[in-house]
FIMIFI-502837 format. One line per 10 residues: number of its first residue (from 1); for each residue x, y, z of N, C-alpha, C. Coordinates in steps of 0.05 Angstrom, whole numbers, plus 5000, padded with zeros to 4 digits. Each point is the difference from the previous one (the first is absolute). Layout:
<pts>
NUM = X/Y/Z/X/Y/Z/X/Y/Z | ...
</pts>
This chain:
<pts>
1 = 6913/1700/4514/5003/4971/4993/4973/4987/5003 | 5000/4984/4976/4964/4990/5006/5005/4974/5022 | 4977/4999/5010/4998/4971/5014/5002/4971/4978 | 5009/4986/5017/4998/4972/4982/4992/4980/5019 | 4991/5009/5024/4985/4975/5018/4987/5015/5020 | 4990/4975/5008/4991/5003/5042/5007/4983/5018 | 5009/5011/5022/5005/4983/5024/4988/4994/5021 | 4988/4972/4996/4995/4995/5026/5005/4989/5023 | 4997/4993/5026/5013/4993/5018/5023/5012/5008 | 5014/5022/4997/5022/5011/4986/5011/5015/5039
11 = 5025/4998/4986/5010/5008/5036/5034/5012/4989 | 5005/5023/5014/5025/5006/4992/5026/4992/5015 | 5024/4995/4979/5026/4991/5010/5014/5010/4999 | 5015/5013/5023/5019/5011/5000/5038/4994/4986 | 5011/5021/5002/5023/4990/4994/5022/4985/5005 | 4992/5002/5043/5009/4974/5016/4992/4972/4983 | 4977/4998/4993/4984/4974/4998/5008/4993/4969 | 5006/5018/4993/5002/4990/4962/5024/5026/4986 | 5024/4992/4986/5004/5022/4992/5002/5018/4988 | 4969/4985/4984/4983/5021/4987/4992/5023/5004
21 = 4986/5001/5023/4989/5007/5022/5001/5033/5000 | 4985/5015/4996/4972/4998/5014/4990/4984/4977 | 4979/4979/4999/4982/4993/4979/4978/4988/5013 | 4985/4982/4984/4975/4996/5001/5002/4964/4996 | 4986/4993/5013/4996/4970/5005/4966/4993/4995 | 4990/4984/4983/4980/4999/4998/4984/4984/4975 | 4971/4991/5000/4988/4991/4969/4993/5017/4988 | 5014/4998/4974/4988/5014/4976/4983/4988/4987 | 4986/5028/4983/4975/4981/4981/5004/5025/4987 | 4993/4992/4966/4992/5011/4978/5025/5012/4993
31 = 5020/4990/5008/5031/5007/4987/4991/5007/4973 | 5006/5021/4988/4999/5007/4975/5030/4998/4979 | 5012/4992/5015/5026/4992/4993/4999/4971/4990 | 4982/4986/5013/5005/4970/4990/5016/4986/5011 | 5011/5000/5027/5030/4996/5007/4989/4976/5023 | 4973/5018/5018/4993/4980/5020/4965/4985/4998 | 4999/4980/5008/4975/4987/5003/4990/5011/5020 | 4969/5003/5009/4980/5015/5016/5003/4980/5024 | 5009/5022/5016/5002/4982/5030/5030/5001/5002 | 5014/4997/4979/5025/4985/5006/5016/5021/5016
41 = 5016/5001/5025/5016/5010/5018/5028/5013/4991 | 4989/5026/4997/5035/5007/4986/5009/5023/5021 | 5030/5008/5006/5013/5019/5008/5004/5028/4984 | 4991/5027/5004/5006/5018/4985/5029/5003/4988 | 5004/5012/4979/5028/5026/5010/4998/5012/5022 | 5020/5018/5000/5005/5017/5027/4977/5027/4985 | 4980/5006/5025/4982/5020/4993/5016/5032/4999 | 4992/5006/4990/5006/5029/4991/4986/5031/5004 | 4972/4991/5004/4981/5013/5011/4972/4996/5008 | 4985/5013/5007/4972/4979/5007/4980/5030/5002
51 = 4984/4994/4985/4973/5021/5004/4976/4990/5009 | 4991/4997/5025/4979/4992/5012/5002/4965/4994 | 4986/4985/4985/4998/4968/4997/5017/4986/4980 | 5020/5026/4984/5008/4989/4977/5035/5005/5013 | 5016/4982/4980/5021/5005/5011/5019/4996/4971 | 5021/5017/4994/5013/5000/4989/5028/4989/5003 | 5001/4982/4981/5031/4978/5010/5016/5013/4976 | 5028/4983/5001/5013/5007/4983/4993/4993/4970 | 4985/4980/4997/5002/4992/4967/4963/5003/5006 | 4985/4998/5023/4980/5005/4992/4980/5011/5011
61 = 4964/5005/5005/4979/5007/5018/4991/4983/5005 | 4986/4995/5036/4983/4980/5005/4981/5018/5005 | 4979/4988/5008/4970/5018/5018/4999/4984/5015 | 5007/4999/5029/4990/4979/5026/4974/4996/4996 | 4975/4986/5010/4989/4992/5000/4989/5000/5031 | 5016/4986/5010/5006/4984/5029/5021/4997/5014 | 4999/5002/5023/5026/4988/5021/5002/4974/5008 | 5023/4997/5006/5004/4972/5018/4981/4988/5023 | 4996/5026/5013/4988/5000/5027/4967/5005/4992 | 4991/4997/4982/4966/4991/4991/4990/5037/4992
71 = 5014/5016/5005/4993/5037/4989/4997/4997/4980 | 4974/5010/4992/5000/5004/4968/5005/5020/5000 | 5011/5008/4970/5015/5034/4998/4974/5007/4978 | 4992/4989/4979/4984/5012/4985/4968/4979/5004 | 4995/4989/4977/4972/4984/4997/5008/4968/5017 | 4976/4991/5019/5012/4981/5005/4997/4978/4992 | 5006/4982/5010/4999/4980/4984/4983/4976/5010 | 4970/5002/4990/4984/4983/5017/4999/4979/4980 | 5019/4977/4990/4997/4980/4985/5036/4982/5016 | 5022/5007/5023/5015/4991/5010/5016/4975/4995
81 = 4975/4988/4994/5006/4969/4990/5010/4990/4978 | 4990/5015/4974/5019/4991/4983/5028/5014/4999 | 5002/5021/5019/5027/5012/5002/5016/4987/5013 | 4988/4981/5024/5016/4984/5020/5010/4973/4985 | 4987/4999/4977/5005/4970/4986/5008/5002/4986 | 5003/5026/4986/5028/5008/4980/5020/4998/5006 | 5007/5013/5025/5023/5003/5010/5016/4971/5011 | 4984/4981/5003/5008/4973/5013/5004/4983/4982 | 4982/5004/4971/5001/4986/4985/5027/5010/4982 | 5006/5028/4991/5026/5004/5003/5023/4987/5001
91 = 4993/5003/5030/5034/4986/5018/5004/4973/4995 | 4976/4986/5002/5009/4975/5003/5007/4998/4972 | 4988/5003/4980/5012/4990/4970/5028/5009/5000 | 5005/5027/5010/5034/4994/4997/5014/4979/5013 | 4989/4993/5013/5010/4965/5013/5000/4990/4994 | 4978/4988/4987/4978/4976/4991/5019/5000/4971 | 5000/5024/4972/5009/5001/4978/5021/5019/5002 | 5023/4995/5013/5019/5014/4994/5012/5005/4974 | 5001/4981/4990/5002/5013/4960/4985/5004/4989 | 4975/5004/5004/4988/5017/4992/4985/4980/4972
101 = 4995/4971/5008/4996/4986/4974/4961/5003/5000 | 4985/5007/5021/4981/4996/4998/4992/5018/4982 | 4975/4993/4975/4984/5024/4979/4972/4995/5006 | 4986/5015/4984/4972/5011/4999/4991/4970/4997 | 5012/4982/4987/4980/4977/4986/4999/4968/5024 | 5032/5013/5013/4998/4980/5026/4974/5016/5020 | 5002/5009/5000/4988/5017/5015/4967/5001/4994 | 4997/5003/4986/4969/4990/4983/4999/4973/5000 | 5019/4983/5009/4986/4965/4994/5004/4996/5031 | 5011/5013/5022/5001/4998/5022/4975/5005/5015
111 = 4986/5023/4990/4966/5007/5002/4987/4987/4998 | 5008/4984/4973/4973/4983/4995/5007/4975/5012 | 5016/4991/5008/5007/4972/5023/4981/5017/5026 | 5007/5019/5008/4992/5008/5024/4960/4999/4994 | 4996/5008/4984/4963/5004/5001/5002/4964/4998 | 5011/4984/4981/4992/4974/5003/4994/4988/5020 | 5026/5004/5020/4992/4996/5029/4984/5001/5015 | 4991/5023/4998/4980/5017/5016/4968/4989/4989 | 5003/4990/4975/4982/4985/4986/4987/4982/5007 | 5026/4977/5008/5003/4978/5001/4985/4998/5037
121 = 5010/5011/5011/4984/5007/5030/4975/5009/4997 | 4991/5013/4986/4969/5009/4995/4990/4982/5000 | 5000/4970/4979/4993/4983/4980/5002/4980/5028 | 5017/4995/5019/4999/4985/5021/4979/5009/5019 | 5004/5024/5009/4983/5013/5017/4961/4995/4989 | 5003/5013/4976/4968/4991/4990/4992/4969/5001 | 5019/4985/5000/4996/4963/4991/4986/4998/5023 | 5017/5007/5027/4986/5000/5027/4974/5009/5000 | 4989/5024/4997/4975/5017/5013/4984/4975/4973 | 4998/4996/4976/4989/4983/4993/5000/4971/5005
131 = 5012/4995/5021/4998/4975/5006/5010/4978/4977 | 5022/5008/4989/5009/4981/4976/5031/4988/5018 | 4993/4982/4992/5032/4977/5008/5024/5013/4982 | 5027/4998/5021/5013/5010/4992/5022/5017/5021 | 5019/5015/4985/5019/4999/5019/4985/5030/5011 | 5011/5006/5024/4985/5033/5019/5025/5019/4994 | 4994/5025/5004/5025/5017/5006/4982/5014/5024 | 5014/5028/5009/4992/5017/5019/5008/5029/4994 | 4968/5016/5011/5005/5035/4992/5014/5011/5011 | 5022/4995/5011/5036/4999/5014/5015/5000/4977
141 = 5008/4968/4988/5010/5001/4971/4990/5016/4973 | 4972/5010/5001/4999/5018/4988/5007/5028/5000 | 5001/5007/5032/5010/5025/5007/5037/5006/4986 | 5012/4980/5005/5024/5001/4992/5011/4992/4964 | 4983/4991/4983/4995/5004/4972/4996/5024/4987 | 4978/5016/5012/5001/5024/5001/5013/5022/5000 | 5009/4993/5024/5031/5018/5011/5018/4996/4984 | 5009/4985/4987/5015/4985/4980/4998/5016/4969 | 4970/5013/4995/4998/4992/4982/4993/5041/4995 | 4998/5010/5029/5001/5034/4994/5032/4993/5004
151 = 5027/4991/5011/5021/5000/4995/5007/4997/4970 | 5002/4985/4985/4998/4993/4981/4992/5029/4972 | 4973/5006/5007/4982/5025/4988/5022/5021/4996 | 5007/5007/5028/5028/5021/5006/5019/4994/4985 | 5019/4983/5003/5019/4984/4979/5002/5014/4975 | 4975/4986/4995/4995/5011/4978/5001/5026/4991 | 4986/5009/5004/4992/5037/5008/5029/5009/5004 | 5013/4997/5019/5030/5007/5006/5011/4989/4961 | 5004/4977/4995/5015/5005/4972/4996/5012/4987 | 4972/5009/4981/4993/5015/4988/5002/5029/5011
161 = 5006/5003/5024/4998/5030/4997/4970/5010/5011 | 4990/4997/5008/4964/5001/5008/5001/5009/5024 | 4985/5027/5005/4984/5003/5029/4973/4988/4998 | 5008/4969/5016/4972/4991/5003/4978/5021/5017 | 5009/5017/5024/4990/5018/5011/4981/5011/4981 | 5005/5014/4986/4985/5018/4983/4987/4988/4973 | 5009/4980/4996/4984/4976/4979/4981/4986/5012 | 4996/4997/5024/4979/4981/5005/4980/5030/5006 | 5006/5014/5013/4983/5021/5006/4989/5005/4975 | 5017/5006/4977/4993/5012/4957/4969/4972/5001
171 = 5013/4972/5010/4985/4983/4984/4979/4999/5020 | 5001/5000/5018/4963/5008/5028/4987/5023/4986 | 5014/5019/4995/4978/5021/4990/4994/5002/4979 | 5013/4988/4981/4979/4993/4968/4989/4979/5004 | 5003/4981/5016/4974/4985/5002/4982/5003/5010 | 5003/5010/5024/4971/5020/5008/4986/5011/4978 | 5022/5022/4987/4987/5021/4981/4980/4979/4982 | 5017/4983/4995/4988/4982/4976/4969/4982/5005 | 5005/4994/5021/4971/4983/5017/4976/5025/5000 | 5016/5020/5013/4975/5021/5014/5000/5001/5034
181 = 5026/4990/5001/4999/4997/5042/5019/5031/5000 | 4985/5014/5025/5010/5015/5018/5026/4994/5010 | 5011/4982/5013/5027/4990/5013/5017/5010/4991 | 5018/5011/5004/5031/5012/5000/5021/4990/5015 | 5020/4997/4979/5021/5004/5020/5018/5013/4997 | 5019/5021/5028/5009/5029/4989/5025/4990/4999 | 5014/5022/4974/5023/4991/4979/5017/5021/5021 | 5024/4990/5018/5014/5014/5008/5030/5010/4977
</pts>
């Protein structure tokens, strides 16, 4: 059976616990099925067999990745953060949009409110250091525009389908390539 994902964070559940069980609890990414978004938290079938990192369920293959408890089983994963913000950003939209009404285009005009902001604090912040009248903000309120606005980035990235992981890494190293800079950054 071919693989159709990876798991990370991934921890197994028994059949006390689910009565699925034995299965697999954990984020997938690169579902080749189409079924889950990257990050998003799904429960296996009941596994069926397992050869070293890969595990065979009933309808399908994962390749762990990672454990619950921070073990990496194969490559690890020195980029955590956008994995930790997938997974949060995730959950809460099943809260946040339980029907599921939000699209790509809300989602793209939600970005660009968010950089406005973040704008709009710059544009305060500079008025200050130039000594121009006018209202002040603080590099506090900018910290949290920001934060707002790689939330947002994700969002995004999560609708379409996007490992920002490995896209921002694609777009650092053709720009390097392209400038002539040495700098890397490694594509896990």
């Amino acid at each position: 059976m071919e693989i159709v994902g990876t798991l990370r964070n991934a921890r197994r559940v028994s059949k006390s616990e689910d009565p699925r069980g034995p299965c697999l609890y954990g984020q997938v990414y690169g579902d080749t099925k189409g079924r889950f978004y990257d990050g998003e938290m799904i429960t296996t079938s009941t596994i069926m067999s397992e050869d070293g990192d890969v595990f065979k369920t009933r309808y399908s293959a994962y390749k762990v990745e990672s454990w619950a408890d921070g073990t990496p089983v194969a490559a690890n994963d020195n980029n955590a953060y956008f994995t930790d913000l997938r997974q949060a950003n995730v959950a809460r939209q099943k809260e946040w949009d339980g029907d599921n009404q939000i699209d790509l285009a809300y989602r793209g005009t939600e970005l660009a409110g968010e950089v406005g902001e973040a704008c709009n604090v710059i544009k305060k912040l500079e008025r200050e250091r130039r000594g121009i009248a006018g209202s002040r903000d603080t590099v506090e309120h900018l910290a949290e525009e920001l934060a707002d606005i790689i939330i947002c980035v994700d969002l995004v990235a999560m609708q379409a389908g996007i490992d920002m992981k490995a896209a921002t890494a694609a777009k650092f190293n053709a720009t390097s390539e392209k400038v002539g800079l040495s700098t890397r950054l490694v594509a896990a």
